[in-house]
C-alpha positions as CSV (number, residue, x, y, z in Angstrom):
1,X,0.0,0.0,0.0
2,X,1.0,3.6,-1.0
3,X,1.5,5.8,2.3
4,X,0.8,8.7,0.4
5,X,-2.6,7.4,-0.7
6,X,-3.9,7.4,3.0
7,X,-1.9,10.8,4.1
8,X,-4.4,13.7,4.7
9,X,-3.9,16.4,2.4
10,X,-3.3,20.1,4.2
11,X,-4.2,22.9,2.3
12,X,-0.3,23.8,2.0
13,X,0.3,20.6,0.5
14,X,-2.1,20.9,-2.4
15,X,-1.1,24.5,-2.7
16,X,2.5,23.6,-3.3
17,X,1.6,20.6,-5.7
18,X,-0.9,22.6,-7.7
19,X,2.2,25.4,-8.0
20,X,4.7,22.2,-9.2
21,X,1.8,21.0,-11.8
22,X,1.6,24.7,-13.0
23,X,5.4,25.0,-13.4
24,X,5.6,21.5,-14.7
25,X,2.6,22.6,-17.7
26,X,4.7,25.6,-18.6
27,X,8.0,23.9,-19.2
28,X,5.8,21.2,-21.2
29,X,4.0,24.3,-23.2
30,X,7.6,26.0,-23.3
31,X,9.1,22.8,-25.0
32,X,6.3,22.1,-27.2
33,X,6.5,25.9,-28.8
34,X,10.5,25.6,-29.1
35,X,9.8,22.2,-30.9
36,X,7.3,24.1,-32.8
37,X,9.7,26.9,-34.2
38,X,12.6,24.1,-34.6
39,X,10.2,22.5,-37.2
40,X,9.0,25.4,-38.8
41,X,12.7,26.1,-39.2
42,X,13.5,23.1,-40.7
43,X,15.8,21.8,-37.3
44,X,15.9,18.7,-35.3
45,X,16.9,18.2,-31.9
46,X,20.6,16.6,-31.4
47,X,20.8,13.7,-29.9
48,X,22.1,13.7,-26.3
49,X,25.3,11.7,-27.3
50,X,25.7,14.7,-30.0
51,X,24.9,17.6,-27.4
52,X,27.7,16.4,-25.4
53,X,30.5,16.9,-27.8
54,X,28.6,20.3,-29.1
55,X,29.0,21.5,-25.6
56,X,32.5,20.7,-24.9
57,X,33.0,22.1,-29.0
58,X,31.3,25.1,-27.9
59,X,33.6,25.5,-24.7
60,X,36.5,25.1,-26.1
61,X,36.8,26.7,-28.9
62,X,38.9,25.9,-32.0
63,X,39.7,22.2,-30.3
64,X,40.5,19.7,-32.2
65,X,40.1,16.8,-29.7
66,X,37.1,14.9,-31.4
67,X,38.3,15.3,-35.0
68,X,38.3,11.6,-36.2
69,X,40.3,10.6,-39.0
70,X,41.1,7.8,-41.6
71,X,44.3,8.0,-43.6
72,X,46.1,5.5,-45.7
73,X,48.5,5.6,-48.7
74,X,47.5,4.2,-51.6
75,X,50.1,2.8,-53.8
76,X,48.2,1.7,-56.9
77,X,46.2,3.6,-59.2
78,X,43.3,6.0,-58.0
79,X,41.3,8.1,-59.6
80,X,40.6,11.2,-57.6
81,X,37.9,12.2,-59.9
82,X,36.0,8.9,-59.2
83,X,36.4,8.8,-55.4
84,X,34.7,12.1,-55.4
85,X,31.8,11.0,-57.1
86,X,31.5,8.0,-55.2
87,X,31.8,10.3,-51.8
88,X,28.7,13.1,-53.1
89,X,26.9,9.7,-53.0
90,X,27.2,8.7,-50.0
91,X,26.3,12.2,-48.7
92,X,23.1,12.7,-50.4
93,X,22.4,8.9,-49.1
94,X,23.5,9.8,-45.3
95,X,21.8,12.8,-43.8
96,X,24.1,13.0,-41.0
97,X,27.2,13.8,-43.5
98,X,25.5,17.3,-44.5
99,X,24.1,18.4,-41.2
100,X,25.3,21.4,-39.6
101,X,24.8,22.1,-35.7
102,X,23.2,25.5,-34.6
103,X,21.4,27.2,-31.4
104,X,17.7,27.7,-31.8
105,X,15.7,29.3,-28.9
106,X,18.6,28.1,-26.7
107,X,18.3,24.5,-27.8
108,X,21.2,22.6,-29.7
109,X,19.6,21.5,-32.7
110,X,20.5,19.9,-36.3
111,X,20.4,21.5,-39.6
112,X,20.0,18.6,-42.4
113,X,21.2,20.6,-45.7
114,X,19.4,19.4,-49.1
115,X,23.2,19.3,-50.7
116,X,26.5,19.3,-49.9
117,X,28.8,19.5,-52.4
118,X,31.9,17.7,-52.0
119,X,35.3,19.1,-52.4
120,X,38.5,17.1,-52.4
121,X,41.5,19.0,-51.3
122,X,44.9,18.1,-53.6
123,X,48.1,18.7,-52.5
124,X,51.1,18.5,-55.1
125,X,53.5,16.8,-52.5
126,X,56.2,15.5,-55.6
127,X,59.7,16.5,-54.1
128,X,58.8,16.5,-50.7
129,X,60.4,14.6,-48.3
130,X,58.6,12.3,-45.8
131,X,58.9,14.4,-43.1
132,X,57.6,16.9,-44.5
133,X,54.7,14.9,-46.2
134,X,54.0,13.4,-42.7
135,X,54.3,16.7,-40.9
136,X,51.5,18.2,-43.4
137,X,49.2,15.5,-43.0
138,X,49.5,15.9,-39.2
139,X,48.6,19.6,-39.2
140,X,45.6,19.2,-42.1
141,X,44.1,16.2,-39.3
142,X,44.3,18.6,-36.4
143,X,42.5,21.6,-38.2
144,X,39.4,22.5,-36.6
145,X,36.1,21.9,-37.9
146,X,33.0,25.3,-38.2
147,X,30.1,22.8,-37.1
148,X,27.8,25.9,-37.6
149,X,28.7,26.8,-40.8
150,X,30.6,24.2,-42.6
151,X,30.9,20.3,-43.4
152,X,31.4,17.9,-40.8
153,X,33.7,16.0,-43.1
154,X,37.0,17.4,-45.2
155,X,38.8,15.4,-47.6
156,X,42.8,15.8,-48.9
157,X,44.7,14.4,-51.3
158,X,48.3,14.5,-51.3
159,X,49.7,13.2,-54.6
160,X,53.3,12.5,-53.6
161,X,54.2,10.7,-56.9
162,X,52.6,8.5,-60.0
163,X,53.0,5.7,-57.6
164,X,52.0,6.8,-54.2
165,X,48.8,8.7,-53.2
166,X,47.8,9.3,-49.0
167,X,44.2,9.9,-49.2
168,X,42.9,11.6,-45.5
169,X,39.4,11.4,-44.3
170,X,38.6,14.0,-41.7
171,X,35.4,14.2,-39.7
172,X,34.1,15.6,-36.7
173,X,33.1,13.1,-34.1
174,X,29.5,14.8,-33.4
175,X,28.6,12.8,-36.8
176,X,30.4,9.6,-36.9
177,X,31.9,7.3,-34.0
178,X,34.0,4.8,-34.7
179,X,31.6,2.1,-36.0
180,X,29.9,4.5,-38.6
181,X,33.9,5.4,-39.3
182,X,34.0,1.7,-40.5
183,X,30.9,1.1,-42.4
184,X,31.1,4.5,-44.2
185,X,35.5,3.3,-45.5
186,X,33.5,0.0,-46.5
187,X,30.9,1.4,-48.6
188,X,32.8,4.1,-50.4
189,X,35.8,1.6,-51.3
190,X,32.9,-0.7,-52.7
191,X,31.3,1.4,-54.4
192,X,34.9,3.0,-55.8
193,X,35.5,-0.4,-57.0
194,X,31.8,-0.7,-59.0
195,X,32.4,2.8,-60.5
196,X,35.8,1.7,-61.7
197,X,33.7,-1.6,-62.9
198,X,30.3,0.3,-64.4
199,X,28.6,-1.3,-62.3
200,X,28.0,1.3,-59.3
201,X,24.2,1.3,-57.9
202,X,22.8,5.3,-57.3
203,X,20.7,4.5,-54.4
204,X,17.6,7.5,-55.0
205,X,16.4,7.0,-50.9
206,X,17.6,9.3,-48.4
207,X,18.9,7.4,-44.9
208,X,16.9,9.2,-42.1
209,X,17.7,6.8,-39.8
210,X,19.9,9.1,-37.5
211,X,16.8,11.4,-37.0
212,X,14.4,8.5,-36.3
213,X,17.4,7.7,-33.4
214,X,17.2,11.0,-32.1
215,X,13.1,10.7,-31.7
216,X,13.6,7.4,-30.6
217,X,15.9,8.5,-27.5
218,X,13.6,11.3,-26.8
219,X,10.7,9.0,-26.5
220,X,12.6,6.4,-24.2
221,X,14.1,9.2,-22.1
222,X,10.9,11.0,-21.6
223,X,8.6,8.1,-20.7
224,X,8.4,5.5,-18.0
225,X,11.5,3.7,-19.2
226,X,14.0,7.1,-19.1
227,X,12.4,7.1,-15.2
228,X,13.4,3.5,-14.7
229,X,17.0,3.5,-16.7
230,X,17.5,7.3,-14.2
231,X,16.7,5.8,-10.7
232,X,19.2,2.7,-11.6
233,X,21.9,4.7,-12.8
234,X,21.2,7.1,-9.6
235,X,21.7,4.0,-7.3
236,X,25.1,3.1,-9.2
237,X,26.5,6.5,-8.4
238,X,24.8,6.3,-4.5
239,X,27.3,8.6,-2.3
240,X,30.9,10.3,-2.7
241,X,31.5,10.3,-6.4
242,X,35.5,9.4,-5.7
243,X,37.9,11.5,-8.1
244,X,41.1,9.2,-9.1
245,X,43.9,10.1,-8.8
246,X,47.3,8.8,-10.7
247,X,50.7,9.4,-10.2
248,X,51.2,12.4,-12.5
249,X,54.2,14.9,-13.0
250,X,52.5,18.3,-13.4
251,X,49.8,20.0,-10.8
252,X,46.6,19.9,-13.1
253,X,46.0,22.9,-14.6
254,X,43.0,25.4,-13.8
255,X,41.2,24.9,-17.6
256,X,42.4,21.6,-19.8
257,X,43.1,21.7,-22.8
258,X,42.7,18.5,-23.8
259,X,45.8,17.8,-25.4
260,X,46.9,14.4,-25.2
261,X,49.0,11.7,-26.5
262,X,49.6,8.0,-27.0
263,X,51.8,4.7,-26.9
264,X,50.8,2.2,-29.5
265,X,51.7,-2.0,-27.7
266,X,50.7,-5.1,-29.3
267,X,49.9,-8.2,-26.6
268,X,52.2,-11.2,-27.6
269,X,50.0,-14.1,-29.2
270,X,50.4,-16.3,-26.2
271,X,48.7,-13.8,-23.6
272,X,46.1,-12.8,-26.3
273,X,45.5,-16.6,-26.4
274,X,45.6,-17.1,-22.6
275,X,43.0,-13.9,-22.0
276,X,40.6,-15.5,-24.3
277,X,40.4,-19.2,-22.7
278,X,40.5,-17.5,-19.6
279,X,37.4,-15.3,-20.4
280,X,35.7,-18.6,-21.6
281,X,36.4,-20.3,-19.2
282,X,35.1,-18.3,-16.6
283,X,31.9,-17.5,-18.9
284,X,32.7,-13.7,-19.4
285,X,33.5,-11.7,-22.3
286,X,37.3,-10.6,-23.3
287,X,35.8,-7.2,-22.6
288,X,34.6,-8.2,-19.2
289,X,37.9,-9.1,-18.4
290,X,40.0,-6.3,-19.8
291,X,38.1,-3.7,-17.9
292,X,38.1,-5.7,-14.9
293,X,42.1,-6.2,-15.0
294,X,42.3,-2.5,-15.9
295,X,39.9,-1.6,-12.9
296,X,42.3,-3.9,-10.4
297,X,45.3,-1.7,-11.9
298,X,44.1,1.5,-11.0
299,X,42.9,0.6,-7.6
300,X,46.7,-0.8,-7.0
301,X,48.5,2.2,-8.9
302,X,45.8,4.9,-7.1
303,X,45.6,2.5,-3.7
304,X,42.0,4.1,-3.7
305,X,39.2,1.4,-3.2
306,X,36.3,3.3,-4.8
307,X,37.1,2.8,-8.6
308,X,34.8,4.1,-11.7
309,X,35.9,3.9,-15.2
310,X,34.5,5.5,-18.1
311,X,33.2,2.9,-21.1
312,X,32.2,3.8,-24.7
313,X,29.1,1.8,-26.0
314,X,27.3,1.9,-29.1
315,X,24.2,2.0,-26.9
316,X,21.8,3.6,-29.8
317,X,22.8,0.5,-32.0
318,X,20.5,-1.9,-30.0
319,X,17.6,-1.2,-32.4
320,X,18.2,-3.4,-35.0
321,X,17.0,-0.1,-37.3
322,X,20.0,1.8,-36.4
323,X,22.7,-1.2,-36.4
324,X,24.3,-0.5,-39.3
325,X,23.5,3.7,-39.6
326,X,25.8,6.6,-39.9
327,X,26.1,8.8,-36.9
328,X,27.0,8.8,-33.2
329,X,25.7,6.3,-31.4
330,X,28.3,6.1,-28.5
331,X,26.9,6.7,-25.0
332,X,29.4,6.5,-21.9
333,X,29.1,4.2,-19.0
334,X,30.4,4.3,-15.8
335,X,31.5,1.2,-14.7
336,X,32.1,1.4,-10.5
337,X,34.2,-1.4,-8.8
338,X,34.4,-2.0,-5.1
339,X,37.4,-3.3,-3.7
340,X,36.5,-2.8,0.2
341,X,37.0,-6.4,0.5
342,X,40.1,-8.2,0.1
343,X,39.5,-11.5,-2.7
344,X,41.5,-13.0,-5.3
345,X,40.8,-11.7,-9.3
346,X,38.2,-14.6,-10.0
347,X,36.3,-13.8,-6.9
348,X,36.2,-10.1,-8.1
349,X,35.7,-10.8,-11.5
350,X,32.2,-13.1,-10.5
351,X,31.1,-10.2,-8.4
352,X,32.3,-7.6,-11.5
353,X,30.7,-9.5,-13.8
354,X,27.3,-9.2,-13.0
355,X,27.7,-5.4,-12.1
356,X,29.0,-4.8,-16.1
357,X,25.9,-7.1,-17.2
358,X,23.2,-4.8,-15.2
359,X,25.3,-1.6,-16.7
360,X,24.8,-3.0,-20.2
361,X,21.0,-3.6,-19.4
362,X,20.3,0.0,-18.8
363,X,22.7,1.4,-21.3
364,X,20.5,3.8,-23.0
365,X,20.3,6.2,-20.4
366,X,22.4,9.3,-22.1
367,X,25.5,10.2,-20.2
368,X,25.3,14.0,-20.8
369,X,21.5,14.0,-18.7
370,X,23.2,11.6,-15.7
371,X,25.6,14.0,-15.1
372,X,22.6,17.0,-15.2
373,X,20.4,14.3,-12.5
374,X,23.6,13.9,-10.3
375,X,24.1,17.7,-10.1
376,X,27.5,17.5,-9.1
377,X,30.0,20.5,-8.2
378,X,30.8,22.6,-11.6
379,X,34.9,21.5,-11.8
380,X,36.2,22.9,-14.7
381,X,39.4,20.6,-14.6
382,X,38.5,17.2,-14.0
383,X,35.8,15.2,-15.9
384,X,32.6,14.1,-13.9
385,X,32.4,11.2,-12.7
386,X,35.1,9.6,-14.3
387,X,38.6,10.8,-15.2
388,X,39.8,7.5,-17.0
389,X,38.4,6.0,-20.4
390,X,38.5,2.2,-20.7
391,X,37.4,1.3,-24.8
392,X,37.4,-2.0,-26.2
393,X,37.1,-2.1,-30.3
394,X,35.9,-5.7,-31.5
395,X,36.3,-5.7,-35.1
396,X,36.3,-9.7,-35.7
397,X,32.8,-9.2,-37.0
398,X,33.4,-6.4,-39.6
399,X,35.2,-8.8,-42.2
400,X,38.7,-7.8,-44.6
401,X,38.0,-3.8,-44.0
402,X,39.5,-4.5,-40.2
403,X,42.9,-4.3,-41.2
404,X,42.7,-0.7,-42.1
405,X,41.5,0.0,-38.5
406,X,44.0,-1.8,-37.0
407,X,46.9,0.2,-34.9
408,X,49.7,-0.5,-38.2
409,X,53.0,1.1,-36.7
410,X,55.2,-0.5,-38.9
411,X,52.8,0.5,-42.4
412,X,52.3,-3.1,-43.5
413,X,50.5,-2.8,-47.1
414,X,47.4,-4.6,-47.2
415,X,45.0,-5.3,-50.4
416,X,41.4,-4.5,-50.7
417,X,39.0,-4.5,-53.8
418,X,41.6,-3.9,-56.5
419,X,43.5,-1.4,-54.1
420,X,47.1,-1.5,-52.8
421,X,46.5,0.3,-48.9
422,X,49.3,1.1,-46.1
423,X,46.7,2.7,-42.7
424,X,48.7,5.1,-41.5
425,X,48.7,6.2,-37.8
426,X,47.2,9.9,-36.8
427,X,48.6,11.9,-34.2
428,X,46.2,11.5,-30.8
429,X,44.7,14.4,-29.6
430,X,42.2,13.5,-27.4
431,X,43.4,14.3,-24.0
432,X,39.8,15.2,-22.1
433,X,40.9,12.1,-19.5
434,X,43.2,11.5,-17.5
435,X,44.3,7.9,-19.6
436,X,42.3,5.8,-21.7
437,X,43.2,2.4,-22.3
438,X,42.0,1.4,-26.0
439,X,42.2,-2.1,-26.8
440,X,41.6,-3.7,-30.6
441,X,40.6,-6.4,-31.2
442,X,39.9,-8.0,-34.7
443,X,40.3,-11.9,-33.9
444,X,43.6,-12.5,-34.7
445,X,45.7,-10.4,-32.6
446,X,44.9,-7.2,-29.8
447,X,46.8,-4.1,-30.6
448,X,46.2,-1.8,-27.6
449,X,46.7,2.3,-27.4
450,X,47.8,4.1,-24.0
451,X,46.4,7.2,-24.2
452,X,47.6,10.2,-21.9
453,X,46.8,14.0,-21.4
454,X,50.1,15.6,-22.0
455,X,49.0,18.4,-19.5
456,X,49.4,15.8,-16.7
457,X,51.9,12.8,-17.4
458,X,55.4,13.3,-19.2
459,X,55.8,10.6,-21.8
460,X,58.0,8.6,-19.6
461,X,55.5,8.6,-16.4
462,X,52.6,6.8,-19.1
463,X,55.1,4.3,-20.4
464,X,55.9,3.4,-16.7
465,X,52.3,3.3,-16.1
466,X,51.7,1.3,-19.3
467,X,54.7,-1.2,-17.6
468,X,52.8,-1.5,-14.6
469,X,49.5,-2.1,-16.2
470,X,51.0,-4.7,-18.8
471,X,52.4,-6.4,-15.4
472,X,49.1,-6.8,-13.7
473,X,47.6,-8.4,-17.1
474,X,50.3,-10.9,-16.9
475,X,50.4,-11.6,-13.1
476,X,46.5,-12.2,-12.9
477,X,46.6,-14.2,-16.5
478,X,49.0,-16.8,-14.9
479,X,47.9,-16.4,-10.9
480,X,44.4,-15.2,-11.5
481,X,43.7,-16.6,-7.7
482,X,46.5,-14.7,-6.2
483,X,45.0,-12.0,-3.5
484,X,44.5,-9.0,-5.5
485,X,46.1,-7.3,-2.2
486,X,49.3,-9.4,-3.4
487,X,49.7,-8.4,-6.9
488,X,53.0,-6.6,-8.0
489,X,52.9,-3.3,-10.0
490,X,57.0,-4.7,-11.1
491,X,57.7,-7.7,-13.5
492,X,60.1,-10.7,-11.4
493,X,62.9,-9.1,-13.5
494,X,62.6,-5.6,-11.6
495,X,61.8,-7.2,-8.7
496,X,65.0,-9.7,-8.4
497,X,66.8,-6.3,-9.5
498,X,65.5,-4.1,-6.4
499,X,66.2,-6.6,-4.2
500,X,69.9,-7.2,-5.0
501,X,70.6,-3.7,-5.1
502,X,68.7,-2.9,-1.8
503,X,70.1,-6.2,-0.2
504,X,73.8,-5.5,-0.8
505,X,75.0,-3.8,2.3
506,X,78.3,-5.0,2.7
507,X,81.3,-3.1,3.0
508,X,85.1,-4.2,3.6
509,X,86.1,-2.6,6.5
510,X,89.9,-2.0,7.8
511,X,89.9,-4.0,11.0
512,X,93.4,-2.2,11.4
513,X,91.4,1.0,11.8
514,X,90.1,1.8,15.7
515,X,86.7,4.0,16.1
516,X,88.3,7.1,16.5
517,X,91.1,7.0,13.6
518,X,87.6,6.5,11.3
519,X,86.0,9.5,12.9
520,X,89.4,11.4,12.6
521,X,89.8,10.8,8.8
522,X,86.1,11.6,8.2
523,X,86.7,15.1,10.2
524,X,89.8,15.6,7.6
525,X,87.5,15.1,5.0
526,X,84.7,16.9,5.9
527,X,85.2,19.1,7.9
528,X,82.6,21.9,8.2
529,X,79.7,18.9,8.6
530,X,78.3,18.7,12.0
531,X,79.3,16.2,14.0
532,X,76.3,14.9,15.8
């Protein structure tokens, strides 16, 4: 039985609830009229995924943190001429690739353009060196995007030679995440290879999927189940929201910039083979594990028992509608581990488990409007909630096109379609965390990034931090029921080393020297020290 139902209403009771239903009508009448003008203006709401990265876009201006980029060098013939046609294509298809992002009555909202034409950027690079052709690729990446007035996609060309092309692919992460990043380098090398064979197919229907998303979220979030999906996520982030806090070399600064940096590692085939029987074996996903082995690192490297971790999810792909759109999808996660109580890494991984599964259940609760619900002290220099980004990228399921998303630090060539292609790595500029741990995975082998906000670590403090990580992973992999309590930051080698060095105290002493001809020969020496 309700208690409410059978307490007697005062007259200042229904007062005050008849002002809250009055307020509550004008913000409804207030949105509907904004909503009203938005359509008449030809706008749509962003999405709450999108309003995030507007907001940060809008506060800091000219940052280039979110640009997301493809580049790879072609070494066999492409026509330029071709791959822009193909390109328009795809952006009359996707709506998303000729939207621009604007304020309307105080309300981020989406501008969907009837055309965008495309322009493709050529840059006579014969005679250049390739310093100075990697140099200029660099800079064109980091150049910031107008989302107001201008596309959210550029395209170069460098033409270094009749042999060697390096195409970029610049786009601003408010319309593509990483998934879309994929399915959009698929379809245009397809379709680059029927144009080259006559046989390309002009699709005449527009893809409004990424509106119907938006709508979608609204509905969710403004109905019973956004109440549900709020009071869990509430519940997760119960009391002190704990800020982490790394070993670092510089004070963090008043306002980030969020500059930031990276350190490409590739898991040997034996530990990538290990992690997955492991994972199996213990019924859990390779991602389950990761971030649980990444969540036992910080609370040994932080010694702090209250641990949340940020995780990327393509949480508006659920609907099977939107599986394979364009757009961002991505919604963060905070994924909170407890380690009051002492256990091994299988007994915390059982527990762990089912905390990640719950977290993936109500995953379509928009990160941007928790943070809003928590109303947590404005901090302009640390992220809410979480300062650390954990990010695992499975693309076993996404077929040949994986190796040109693959970390490739050594530019191994690779063929596709009737194409010779060498990905080449982009400078990382994303430094809004702390670290972010990115992990790829595309069946074969796990290349894994350590990402680092310059502003905060030198390069030398991540790569220790990266050691002591990589040590955990191989310590719980071969002891996974050590005590977590027990679990060594240093591999045997460094141990073994410490130990010697520390341990070896001996010293040949002159027995033919008395007490006092030692203290009178360290006087001689020094002797303006003070005695005692």
């Amino acid at each position: 039985m309700n208690p409410i139902q059978n307490k007697p209403l005062h007259t200042k009771d229904i007062g005050s609830r008849s002002e809250f239903l009055r307020e509550d009508k004008s913000e409804l009448i207030k949105r509907l009229l904004a909503e009203k003008r938005m359509r008449e203006n030809g706008l749509q709401r962003m999405s709450y995924n999108q309003e995030s990265l507007w907001i940060i876009n809008q506060t800091f201006e000219g940052n280039t943190a979110y640009n997301v980029g493809f580049a790879v060098k072609i070494t066999s013939k492409f026509d330029v001429e071709v791959f822009r046609k193909v390109f328009q294509e795809k952006v009359d298809f996707h709506q998303i690739l000729r939207t621009n992002f604007v304020i309307q009555d105080d309300v981020p909202c989406q501008k969907i353009n009837t055309h965008q034409e495309v322009i493709i950027h050529q840059i006579e690079a014969s005679g250049w060196t390739r310093e100075d052709v990697y140099k200029s690729l660099k800079l064109t990446y980091q150049l910031p995007f107008d989302l107001e007035n201008e596309p959210v996609f550029r395209i170069h060309v460098f033409k270094v030679n009749d042999d060697e092309t390096i195409l970029l692919l610049n786009f601003h992460h408010i319309a593509v995440d990483a998934y879309s990043l994929v399915l959009l380098v698929q379809e245009i090398l397809e379709s680059y290879d029927s144009f080259e064979n006559f046989t390309l197919f002009r699709n005449s229907q527009v893809d409004e999927s990424y509106i119907n998303f938006v709508k979608k979220q609204q509905q969710i979030i403004l109905g019973e189940e956004g109440k549900k999906l709020k009071k869990y996520w509430q519940n997760q982030l119960l009391g002190e929201i704990p800020t982490l806090n790394l070993p670092n070399d510089q004070q963090r600064p008043a306002l980030p910039s969020l500059f930031g940096n990276k350190i490409t590692f590739e898991l040997n085939r034996g530990l990538y083979l290990s992690l997955k029987a492991f994972s199996k074996a213990n019924n859990c996903t390779l991602y389950t594990t990761l971030l649980s082995i990444f969540q036992v690192f910080l609370y040994r490297i932080s010694g702090q028992d209250d641990i949340i971790v940020g995780s990327p999810v393509s949480s508006g792909r659920l609907n099977a509608n939107f599986s394979k759109s364009i757009g961002h999808f991505v919604n963060l996660l905070p994924m909170r581990a407890d380690f009051t109580e002492s256990k091994d890494f299988v007994g915390f991984l059982k527990t762990n488990k089912e905390t990640i599964l719950s977290a993936f259940q109500h995953q379509e609760y928009p990160f941007l409007q928790l943070v809003k619900d928590l109303d947590l002290p404005r901090n302009t220099n640390v992220s809410p909630v979480f300062q650390v980004l954990f990010n695992y990228l499975n693309l076993e399921g996404v077929g040949e096109i994986k190796k040109l998303f693959m970390p490739n630090p050594n530019e191994e060539a690779y063929s596709y379609k009737n194409l010779t292609l060498i990905p080449l790595d982009l400078p990382q500029l994303e430094g809004q965390y702390d670290t972010s741990l990115e992990l790829c995975d595309d069946g074969e082998k796990m290349v894994g990034l350590w990402k680092y906000n310059t502003q905060l670590f030198s390069h030398e403090r991540a790569e220790q931090l990266l050691s002591y990580f990589q040590n955990i992973l191989n310590e719980i992999v071969e002891n996974p029921t050590n005590n977590i309590d027990d679990l060594s930051l240093l591999n045997p080698e460094t141990q073994l080393k410490l130990l010697s060095h520390h341990c070896h105290t001996f010293r040949d002493y002159s027995f033919a020297s008395t007490l006092v001809s030692m203290f009178e020969r360290s006087v001689a020496c020094h002797p303006t020290s003070i005695a005692l």
